[in-house]
N, C-alpha and C positions, 0 to 999 in steps of 0.2 A: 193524492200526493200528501207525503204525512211532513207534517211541520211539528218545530218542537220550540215551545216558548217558555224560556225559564226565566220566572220571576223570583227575586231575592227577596226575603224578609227582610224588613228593615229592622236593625240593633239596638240591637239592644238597651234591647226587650223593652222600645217599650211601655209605657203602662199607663193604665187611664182607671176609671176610675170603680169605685167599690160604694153598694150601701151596706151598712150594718143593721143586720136585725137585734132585736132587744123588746125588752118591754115583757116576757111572754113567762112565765111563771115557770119555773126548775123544775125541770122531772128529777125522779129518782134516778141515779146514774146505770142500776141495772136493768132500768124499763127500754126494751129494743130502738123507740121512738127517740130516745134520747142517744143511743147510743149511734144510731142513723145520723143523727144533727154536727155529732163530733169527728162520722168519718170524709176526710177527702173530698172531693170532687173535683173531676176536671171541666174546664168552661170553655168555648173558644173567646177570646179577647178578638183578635182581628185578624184578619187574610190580607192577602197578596193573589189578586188575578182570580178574584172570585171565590166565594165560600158561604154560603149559612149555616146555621143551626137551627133545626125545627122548631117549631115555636114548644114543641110541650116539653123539650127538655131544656131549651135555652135559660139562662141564668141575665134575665133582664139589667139588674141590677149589674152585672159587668159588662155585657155585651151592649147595651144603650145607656148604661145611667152614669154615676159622675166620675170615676175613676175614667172610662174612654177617654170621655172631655179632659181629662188630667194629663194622664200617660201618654195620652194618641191624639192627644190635643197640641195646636202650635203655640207661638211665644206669644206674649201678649204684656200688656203694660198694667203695671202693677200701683196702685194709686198709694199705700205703704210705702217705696223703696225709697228709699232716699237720694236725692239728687246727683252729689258726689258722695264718693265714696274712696277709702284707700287703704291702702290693706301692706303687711311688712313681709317681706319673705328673704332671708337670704341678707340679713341684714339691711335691704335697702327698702324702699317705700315708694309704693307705687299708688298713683292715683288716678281717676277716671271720671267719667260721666255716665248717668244711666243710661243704659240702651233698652233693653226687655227682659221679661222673666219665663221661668217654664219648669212645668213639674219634668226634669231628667226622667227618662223611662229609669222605672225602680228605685225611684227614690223618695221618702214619707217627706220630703219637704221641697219649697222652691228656693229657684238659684234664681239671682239678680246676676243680669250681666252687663256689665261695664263697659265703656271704649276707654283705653286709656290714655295715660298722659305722655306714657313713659315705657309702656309696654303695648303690644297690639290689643288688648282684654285680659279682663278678670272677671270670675266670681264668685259669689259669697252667699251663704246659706243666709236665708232670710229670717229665720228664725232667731237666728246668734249672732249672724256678723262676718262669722270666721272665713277665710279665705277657702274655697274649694276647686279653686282651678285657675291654671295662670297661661296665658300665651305671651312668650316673651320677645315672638318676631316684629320685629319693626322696620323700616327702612334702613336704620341702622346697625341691626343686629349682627349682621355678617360682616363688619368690619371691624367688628372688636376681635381683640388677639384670641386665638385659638391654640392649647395645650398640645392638639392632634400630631403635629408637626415633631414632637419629640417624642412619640411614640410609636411603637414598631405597631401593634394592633389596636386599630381604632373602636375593633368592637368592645376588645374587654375593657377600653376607656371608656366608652359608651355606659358597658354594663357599669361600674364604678360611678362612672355619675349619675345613673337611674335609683342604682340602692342607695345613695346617701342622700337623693332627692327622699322617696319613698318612706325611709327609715325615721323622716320628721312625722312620720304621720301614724307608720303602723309598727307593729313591730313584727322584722320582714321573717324569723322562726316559727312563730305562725300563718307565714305564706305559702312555706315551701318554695321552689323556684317559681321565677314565675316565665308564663308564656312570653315569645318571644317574636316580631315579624319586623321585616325588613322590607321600608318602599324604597328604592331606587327616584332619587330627585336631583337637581340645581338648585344653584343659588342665582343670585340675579346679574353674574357675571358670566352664566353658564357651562361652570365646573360642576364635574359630576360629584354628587354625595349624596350619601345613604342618612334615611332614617330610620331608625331601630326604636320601637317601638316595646315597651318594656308593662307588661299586666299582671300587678303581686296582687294576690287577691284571696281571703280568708275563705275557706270551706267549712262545711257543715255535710257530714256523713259523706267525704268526698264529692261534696254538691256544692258549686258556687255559692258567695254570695255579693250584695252588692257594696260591701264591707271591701273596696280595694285601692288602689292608686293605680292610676294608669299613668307612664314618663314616657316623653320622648324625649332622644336625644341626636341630634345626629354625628354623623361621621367624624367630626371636626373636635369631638367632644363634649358640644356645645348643648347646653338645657333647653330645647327648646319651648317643651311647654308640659304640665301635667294637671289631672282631673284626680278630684276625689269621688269615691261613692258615699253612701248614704253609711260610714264608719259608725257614726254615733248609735245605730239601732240594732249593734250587730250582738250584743247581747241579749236583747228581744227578741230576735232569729234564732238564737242558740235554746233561748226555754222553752222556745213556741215549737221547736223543731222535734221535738220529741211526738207531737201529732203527728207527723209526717214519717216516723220510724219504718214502718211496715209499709208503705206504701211502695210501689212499683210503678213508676212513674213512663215508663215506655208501655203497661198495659192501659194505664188511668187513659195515655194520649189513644192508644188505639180503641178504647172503649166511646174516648169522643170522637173520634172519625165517624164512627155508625150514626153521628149525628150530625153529621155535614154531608148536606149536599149542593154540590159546587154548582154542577152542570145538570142539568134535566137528564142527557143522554152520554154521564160518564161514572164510569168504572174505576179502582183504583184499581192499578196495575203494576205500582210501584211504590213500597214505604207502606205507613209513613213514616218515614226518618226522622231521629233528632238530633238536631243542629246545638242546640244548647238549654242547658236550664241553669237557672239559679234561685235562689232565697232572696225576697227583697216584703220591705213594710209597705204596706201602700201609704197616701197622704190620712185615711182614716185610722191609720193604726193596726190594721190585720196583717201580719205576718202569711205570706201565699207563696206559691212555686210556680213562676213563670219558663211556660215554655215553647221555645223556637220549634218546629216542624214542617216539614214537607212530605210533599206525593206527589207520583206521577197517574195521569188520568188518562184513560183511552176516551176519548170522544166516541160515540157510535154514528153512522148517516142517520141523518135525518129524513123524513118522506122530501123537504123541502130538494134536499142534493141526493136524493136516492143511489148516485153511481159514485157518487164522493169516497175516497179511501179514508177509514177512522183516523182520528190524528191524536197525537198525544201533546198534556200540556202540563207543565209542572205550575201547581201553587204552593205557597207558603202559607205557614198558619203559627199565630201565635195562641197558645191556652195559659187560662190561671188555676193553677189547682188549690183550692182554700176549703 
């Protein structure tokens, strides 16, 4: 009897940790050895539902070393942050207590994040201070007046207050439009309303990065809350990226698949497909191309179930191409 178990990748993307090589004396730039060091590679970072890399082409230093612990590491307490904390947005000022910090998947720096006083969380790049993401539901939130009411359509309010949220941060002509998704939610009186979810986000050769703002807003008109990326590095993305010109990033992921093996007794059958890539720094400073993927596996019988029908299983795989 065939079963099918689809596991999700978890989002983006994301990211753990990198070492840097150095120390090692300049070749000539047209000696092959050298020119080998400058191209490409794909790595797998981490799976979903099973997956390795053989040891002789694994890339130790991504797949076990400090970047995992970063990106695909949880929140933890940060002995730096500062106690309180308060940050202005929108003319008003919101203040909090520390809760925990965490390297954001794709992002070269940590977020501290707050409970607040006056808002549900914030958080602020550790590095700077600066405000990178606000949640502004509270107990109260849904009782403040709402614009929605004098409007014939709530999405293009919606849209309207995502881009003048967004617009403090980037500038949205080089976003282009941005993606768009819609949950279906209540409020705590159990009237139905939408959140519309709003992702302007800077490219590079058509290719994400993690250079964005993401708003929500929902149906009422209301701000409910927005997240920055890692904006500051995206200049860094842009000169680094000329490495990554000629690269073909859907063969780089199938050239790593021949280097995973999931199951002892599976085959791919399906993909592998990708789900998403983007441009992000890690916290060491290397500019890399992280990327979401899956495939589907036939299972063969094993001697153990000899009459057993094969079955198929989807995993997900995340790679770093640096």
């Amino acid at each position: 009897m065939k079963k099918i178990a689809m596991i999700l990748l978890a989002a983006l993307l994301v990211l753990n940790t990198f070492a840097c090589t150095g120390g090692s004396e300049k070749q000539a730039v047209n000696q092959p050895q050298d020119l080998e060091k400058t191209q490409p590679k794909c790595y797998l970072f981490s799976s979903a539902n099973g997956g390795l890399q053989s040891k002789d082409s694994a890339d130790t230093a991504v797949y076990e070393g400090e970047l995992m612990s970063q990106w695909g590491g949880s929140s933890f307490k940060a002995s730096d942050a500062p106690a309180k904390a308060s940050v202005t947005y929108g003319g008003e000022t919101y203040t909090g207590t520390y809760r925990d910090s965490e390297y954001r998947m794709g992002n070269s720096y940590i977020t501290h994040y707050y409970t607040g006083d006056n808002c549900y969380e914030f958080g602020i790049n550790s590095e700077n201070g600066k405000l990178v993401g606000i949640n502004f539901q509270t107990e109260s939130f849904y009782k403040k007046e709402s614009a929605a009411s004098e409007l014939r359509n709530a999405r293009e309010r919606a849209e309207e207050v995502a881009r003048e949220c967004a617009a403090n941060f980037v500038n949205l002509e080089e976003c282009g439009e941005p993606t768009v998704s819609v949950v279906p939610l209540g409020d705590e009186s159990g009237a139905a309303m939408d959140l519309y979810q709003y992702f302007f986000c800077r490219k590079l050769n058509g290719i994400e990065t993690r250079a964005y703002v993401a708003v929500r807003v929902n149906s009422r008109g209301m701000l409910v809350s927005f997240s920055l990326g890692d904006l500051d590095s995206f200049d860094k993305m842009e000169a680094d990226s000329v490495r990554f010109d000629s690269l073909n990033i859907e063969d780089e992921v199938r050239k790593a698949f021949q280097n995973i093996h999931p199951f002892p007794n599976g085959t791919i059958v399906e993909g592998p497909d990708i789900d998403r890539a983007f441009y992000a720094v890690t916290p060491q400073g290397e500019t890399v191309i992280t990327v979401a993927a899956g495939a589907t596996f036939l299972l063969q019988q094993t001697d153990e179930q000899p009459t057993q029908d094969p079955d198929t299983l989807s995993a997900g795989y995340e790679f770093i191409i640096k």
